[in-house]
C-alpha positions in Angstrom: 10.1 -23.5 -14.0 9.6 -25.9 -11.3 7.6 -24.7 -8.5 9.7 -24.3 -5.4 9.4 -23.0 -2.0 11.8 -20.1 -1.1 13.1 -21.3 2.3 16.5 -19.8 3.2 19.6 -22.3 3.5 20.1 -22.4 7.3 23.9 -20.9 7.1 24.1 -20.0 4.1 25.0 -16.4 3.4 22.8 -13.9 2.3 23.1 -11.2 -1.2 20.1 -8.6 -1.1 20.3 -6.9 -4.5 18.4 -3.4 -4.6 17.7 -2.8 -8.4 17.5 1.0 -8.5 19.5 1.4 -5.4 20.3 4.8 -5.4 16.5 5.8 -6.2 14.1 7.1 -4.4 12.3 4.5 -2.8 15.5 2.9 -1.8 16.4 5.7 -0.1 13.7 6.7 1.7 12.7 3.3 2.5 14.3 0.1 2.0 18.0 1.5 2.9 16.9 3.0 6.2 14.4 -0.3 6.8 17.5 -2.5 6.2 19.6 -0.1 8.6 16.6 -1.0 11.5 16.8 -4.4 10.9 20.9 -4.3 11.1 20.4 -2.1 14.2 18.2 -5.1 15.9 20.6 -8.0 14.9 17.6 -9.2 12.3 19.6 -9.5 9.3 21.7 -13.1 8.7 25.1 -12.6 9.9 26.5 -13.5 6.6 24.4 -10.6 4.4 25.5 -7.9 1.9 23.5 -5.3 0.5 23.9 -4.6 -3.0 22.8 -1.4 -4.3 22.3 -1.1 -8.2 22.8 1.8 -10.3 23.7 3.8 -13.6 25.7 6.2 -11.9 29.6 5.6 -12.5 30.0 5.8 -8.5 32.5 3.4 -6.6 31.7 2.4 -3.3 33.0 4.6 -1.5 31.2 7.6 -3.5 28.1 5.4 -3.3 28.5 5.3 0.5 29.1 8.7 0.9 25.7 8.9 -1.1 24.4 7.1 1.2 25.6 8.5 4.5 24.5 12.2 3.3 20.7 10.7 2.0 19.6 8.2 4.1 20.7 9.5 7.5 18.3 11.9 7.2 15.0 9.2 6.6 16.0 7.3 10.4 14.6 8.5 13.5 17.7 10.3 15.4 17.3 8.4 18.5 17.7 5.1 16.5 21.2 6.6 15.1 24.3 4.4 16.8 27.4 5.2 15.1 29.2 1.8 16.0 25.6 0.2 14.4 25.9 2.4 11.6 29.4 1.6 10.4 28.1 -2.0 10.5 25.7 -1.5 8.6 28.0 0.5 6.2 30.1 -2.5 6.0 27.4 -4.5 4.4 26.7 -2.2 1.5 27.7 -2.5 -1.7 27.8 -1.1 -5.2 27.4 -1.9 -8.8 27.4 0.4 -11.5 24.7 -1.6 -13.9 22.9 -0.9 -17.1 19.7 -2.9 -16.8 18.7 -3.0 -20.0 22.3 -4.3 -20.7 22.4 -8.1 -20.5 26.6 -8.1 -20.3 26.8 -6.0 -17.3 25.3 -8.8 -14.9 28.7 -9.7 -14.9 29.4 -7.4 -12.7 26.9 -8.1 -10.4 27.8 -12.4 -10.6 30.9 -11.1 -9.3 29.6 -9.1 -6.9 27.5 -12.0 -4.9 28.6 -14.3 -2.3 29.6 -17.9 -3.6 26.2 -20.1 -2.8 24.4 -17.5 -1.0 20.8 -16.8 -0.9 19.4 -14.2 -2.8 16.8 -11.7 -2.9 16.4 -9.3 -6.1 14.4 -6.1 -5.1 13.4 -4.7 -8.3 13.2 -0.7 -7.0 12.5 0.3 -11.3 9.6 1.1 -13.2 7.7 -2.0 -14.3 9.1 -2.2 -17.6 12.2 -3.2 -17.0 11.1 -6.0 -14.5 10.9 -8.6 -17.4 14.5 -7.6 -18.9 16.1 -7.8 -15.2 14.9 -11.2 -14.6 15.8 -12.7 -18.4 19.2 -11.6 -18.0 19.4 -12.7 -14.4 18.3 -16.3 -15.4 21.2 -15.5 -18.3 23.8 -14.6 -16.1 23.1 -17.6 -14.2 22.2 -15.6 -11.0 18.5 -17.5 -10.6 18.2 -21.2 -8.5 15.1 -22.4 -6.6 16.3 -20.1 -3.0 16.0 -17.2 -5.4 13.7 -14.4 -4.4 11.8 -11.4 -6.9 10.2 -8.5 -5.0 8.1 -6.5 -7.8 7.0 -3.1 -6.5 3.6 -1.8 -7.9 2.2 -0.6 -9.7 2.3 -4.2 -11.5 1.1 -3.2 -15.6 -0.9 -0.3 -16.4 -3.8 -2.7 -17.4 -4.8 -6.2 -17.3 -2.8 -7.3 -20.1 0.4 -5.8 -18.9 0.2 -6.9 -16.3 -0.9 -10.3 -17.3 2.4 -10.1 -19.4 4.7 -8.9 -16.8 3.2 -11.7 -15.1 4.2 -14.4 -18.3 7.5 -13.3 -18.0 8.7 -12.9 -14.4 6.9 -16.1 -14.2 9.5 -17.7 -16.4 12.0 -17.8 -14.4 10.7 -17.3 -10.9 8.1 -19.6 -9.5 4.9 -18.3 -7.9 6.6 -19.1 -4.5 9.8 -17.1 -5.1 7.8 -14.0 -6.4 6.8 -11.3 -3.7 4.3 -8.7 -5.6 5.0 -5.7 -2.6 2.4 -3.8 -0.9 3.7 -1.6 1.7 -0.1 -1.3 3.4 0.0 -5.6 4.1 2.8 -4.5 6.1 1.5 -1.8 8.7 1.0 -2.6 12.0 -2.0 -1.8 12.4 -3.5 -3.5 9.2 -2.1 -6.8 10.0 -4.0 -6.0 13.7 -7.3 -5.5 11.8 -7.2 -9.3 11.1 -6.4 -9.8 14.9 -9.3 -7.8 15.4 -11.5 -9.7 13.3 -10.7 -13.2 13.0 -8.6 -13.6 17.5 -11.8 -11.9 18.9 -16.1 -12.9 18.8 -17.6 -9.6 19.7 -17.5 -7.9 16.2 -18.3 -11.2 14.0 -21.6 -11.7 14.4 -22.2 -7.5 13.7 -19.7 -7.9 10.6 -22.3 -8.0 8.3 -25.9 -6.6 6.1 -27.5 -5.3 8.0 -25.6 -4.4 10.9 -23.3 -1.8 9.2 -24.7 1.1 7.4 -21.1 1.3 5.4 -17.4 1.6 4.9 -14.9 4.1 3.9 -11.5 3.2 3.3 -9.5 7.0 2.6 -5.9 7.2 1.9 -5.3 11.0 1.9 -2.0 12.6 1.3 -0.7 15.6 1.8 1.9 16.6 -0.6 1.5 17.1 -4.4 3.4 14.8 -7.1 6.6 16.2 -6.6 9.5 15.0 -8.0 7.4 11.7 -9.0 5.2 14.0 -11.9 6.7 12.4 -14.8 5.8 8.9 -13.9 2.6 10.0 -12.0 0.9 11.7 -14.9 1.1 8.4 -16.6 -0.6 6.5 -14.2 -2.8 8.8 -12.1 -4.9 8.1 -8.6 -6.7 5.2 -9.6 -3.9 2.8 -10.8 -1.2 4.4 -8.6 -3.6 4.0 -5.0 -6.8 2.4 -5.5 -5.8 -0.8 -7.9 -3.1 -2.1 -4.7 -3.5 -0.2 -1.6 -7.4 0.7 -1.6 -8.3 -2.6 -2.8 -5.6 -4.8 -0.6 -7.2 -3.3 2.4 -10.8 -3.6 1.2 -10.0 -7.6 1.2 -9.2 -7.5 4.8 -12.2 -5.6 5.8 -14.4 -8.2 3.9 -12.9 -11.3 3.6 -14.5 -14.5 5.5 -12.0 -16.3 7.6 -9.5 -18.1 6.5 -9.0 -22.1 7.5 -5.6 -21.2 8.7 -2.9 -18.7 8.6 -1.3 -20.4 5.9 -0.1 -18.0 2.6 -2.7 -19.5 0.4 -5.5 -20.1 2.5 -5.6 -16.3 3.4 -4.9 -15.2 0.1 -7.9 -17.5 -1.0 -10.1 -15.4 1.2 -9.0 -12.7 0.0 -9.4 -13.7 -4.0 -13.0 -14.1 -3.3 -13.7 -11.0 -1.9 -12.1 -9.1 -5.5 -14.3 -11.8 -7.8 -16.8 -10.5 -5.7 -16.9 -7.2 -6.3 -19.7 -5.6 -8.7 -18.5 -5.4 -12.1 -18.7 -1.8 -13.1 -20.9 -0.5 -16.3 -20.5 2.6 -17.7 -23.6 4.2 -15.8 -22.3 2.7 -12.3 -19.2 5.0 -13.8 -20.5 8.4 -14.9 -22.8 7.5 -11.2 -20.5 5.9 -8.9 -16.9 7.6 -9.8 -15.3 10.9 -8.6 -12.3 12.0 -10.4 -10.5 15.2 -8.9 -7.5 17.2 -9.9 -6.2 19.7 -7.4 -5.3 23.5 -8.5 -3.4 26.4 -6.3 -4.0 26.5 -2.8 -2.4 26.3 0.8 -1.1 22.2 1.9 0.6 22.6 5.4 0.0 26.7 6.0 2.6 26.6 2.3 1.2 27.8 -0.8 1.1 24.9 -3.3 0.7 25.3 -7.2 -1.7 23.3 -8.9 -1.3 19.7 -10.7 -0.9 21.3 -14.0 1.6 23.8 -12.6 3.8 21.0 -11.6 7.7 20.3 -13.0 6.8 17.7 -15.9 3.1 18.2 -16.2 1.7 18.7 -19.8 -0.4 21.9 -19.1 -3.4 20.0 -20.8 -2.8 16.7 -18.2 -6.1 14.9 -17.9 -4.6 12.9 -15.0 -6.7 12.6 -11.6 -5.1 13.0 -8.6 -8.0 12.2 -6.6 -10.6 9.3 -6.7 -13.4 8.4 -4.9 -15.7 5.7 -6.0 -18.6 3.6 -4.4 -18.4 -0.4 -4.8 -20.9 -3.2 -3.9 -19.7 -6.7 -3.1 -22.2 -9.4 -4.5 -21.8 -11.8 -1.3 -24.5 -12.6 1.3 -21.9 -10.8 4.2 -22.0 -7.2 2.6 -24.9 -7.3 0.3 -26.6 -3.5 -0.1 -23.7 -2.6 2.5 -22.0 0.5 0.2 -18.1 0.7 0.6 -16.4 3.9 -0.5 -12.9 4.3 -1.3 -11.1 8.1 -1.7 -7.5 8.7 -2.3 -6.0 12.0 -3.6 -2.8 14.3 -3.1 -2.8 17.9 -1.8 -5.8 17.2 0.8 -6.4 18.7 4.1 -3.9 16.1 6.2 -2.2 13.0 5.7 -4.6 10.7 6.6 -5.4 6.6 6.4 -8.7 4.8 7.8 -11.0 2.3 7.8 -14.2 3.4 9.0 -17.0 0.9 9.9 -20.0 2.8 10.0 -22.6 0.6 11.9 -26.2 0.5 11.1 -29.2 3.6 12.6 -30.6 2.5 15.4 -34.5 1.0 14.3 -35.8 3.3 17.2 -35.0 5.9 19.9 -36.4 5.9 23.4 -34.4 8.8 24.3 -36.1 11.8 23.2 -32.6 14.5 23.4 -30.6 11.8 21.4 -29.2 13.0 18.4 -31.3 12.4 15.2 -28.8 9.6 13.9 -26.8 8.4 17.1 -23.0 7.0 15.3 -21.7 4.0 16.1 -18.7 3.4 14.2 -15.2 1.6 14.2 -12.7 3.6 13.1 -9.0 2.3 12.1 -6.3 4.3 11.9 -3.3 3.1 9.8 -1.1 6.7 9.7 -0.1 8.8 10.6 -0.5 7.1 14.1 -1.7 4.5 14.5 -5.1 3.4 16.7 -8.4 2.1 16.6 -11.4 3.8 17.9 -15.2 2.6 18.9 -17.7 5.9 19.0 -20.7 4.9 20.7 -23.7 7.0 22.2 -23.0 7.5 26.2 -25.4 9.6 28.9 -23.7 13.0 29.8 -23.5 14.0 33.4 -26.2 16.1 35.0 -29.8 15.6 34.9 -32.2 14.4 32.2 -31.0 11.6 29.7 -29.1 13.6 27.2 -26.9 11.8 25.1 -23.8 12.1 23.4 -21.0 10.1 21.5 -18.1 8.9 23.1 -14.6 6.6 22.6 -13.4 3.7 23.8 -9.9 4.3 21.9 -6.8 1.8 22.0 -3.7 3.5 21.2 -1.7 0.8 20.0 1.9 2.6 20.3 1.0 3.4 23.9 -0.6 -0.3 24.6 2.6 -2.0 24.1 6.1 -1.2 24.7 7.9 -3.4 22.2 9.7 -1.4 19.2 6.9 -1.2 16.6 9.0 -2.0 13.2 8.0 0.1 10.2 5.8 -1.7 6.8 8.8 -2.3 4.6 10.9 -3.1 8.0 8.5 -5.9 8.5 8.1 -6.6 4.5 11.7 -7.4 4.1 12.3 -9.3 6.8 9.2 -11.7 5.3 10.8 -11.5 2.0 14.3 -13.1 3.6 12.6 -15.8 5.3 10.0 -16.5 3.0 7.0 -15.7 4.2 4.4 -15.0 1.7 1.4 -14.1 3.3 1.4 -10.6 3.2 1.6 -10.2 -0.1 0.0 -10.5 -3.2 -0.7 -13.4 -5.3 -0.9 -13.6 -9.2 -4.6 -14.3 -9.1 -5.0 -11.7 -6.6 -3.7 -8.7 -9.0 -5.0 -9.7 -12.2 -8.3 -9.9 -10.3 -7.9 -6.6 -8.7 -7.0 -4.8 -12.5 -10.3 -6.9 -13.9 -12.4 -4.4 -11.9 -10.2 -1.4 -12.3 -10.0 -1.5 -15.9 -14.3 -0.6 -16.7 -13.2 1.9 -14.8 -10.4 3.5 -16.9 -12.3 2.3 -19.8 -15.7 4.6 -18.9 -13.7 7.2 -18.0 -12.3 7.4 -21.7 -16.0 6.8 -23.6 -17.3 9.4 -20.8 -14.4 12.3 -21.9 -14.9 14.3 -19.0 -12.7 15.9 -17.0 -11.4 15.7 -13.6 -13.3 17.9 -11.0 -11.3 20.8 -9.7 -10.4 20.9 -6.1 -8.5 23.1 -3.9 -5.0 22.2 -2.6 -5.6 21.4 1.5 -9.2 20.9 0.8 -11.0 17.2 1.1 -11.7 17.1 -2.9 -14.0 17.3 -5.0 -17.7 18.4 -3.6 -18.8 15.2 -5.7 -17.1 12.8 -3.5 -19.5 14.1 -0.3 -22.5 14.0 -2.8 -21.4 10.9 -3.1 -21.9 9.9 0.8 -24.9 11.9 0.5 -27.0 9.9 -1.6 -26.9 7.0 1.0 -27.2 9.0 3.8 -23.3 9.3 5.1 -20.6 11.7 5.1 -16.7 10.9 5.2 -16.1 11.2 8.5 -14.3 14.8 8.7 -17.5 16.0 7.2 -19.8 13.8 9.8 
């Protein structure tokens, strides 16, 4: 297929069709997203909301669905009833096998003569490639057509190299928009502000000014209701393949000629063909798998993994992961970076923390043995970013101790602060493809991850116990240890 460049007809109306519309993610998210951007007069005019589903629901059971679910996932002080039956208005639904090539009939007949389109594909990855074929046979595919694939993208290299192939057939690189929810946070599109709009931190942003990173996405909550599809895919492919590694390649990558999609995606291609390739010793060394067991998560008591709904009680699955990486580039040569994600840890909780380089010497003799100075990102569950540096405290003598020069970026600026998949979607409509991921970009991303999965299975060993509410595994601070850190809840 031709390559073409999304752009949205000027007046032309618009069809957003939600694959798996009744789901969960559509629920929690993309409904009450689209709802926000209705609420702010963001949407075209002209658009209709098409929601996709097996159920046998008309529309008016599918709004009543809708009204009963996704009331419940918008702030209540952003709930206008007069905005709300707008929105309502736009909605749609269409009771749709996907699997079943004659029912896009249903759906051609759904759509607005000439409009634009955007197909949100809210599904488990194997049914991407059958939605788009019998799209393209339905006739429901030009060159203003949009894909948005949610991740996980494959389960490997090769699936997802062949997801890839096939999506590829009938949507051109420029109409495909591979979704990353952490591109779209606030605060990590600020980090490149941060890096690349100001000088002070540039010419620090390197060996052997900082000491290391840590990138942590912690949650809370257990699998829940996801167990069936998370015990097939586990920590490392569900967080650490997309989120961990998207927000590494901020962190590191050099700056890009221009804000342009492909010139910062270029940047950010280097920085994964730049990571050290893993070996089975950097594996059994380097890697901390975790699986949590009974505990307390929120002052509740929580069962373990394999006490879960849907989880064989000889699962193997990790729920936690925390790994050390080296990128082969003169920027962050011998500059470790550590990544941890798990479920059922002490708080909901995701940073970037810059760790900067030990001072060479101290003239204060009180000072602590290893004054901090570190730059520390918060992406949720507020948002902020934080500078610790040594100050003098009040009173005689020259005793030190850390301080914060703290920006509170809900509190700097008073404009509405729109939520990742908010912000995502509105990209998608008016094609902007920056803030998400490129072919090259994912395939290079799983070429690292998969020495991992593949030591992991020659290694047989399995996942460290941890406590539900704890911070995982003891490994993963033994981990820190060895280079002379500690996550920083531990620091």
């Amino acid at each position: 297929m031709a390559q073409s460049t999304p752009t949205p007809a000027a007046t032309a109306p618009l069809d957003l069709v939600i694959f798996g519309g009744a789901g969960d993610l559509s629920v929690r998210k993309l409904l009450p997203a689209l709802y926000m951007a209705h609420l702010h007069s963001n949407l075209p005019p002209a658009t209709r909301i098409h929601a996709l589903g097996r159920q046998p629901w008309d529309r008016e059971t599918f709004t009543t669905f809708v009204h009963d679910k996704v009331r419940g996932f918008i702030a209540p002080e952003s709930l206008d009833e007069k905005a709300w039956q707008g929105f309502v208005a736009r909605l749609g639904y269409v009771c749709l096998d996907a699997t079943q090539a004659d029912d896009f009939k249903h759906l051609a007949s759904a759509l607005q003569p000439g409009s634009d389109r955007v197909y949100y594909l809210a599904t488990a990855p194997t049914l991407f490639t059958g939605i788009c074929a019998h799209l393209h046979g339905a006739g429901l595919i030009d060159e203003r057509a949009r894909v948005v694939l949610e991740k996980p993208l494959g389960h490997d290299l090769a699936s997802a190299r062949a997801i890839n192939d096939e999506v590829g057939r009938y949507f051109s690189e420029t109409q495909t928009f591979r979704i990353d929810h952490y591109l779209g946070k606030e605060t990590v599109q600020n980090l490149m502000v941060l890096r690349f709009g100001n000088i002070i931190f540039e010419p620090l942003w390197r060996s052997p000014y900082i000491k290391s990173v840590q990138i942590t996405v912690a949650e809370s909550v257990g699998v829940g209701s996801r167990a069936g599809f998370y015990d097939g895919t586990g920590a490392l492919r569900d967080m650490v393949q997309n989120h961990l590694l998207q927000l590494l390649c901020i962190v590191a990558m050099e700056p890009p000629v221009s804000l342009d999609p492909d010139a910062v995606r270029d940047e950010k291609l280097k920085v994964l063909r730049s990571l050290r390739p893993m070996t089975e010793i950097d594996v059994a060394r380097d890697t901390v798998r975790g699986q949590y067991t009974a505990g307390a998560s929120n002052g509740d008591r929580a069962v373990g993994y394999l006490q879960e709904a849907n989880v064989p009680a000889d699962s193997t699955t990790e729920t936690f992961v925390a790994l050390r990486a080296h990128i082969n580039n003169w920027r962050w040569a011998n500059i470790p970076i550590f990544l941890r994600t798990g479920k059922r840890m002490a708080e909901r909780r995701s940073e970037i923390v810059i760790e900067f380089a030990d001072l060479p010497y101290t003239i204060f003799p009180d000072a602590p043995r290893q004054p901090v100075n570190r730059l520390m990102i918060r992406l949720q569950p507020e948002e902020h970013v934080q500078l610790q540096m040594m100050a003098k405290e009040p009173g005689s003598g020259m005793r030190l101790r850390p301080v914060s020069l703290d920006l509170d970026l809900e509190s700097a600026f008073s404009a509405r602060r729109a939520e990742a998949y908010e912000r995502l979607l509105m990209d998608v409509i008016k094609g902007r493809l920056t803030h998400f991921m490129r072919r090259d970009e994912l395939e290079a991303a799983w070429t690292w991850v998969e020495p991992i999965l593949e030591g992991w299975s020659n290694l047989s060993e399995k996942p460290r116990p941890y406590t539900a509410g704890s911070w995982g595994p003891a490994a993963s601070s033994a981990l820190m240890a060895r280079e002379g850190s500690a996550w920083v809840e531990e620091a």
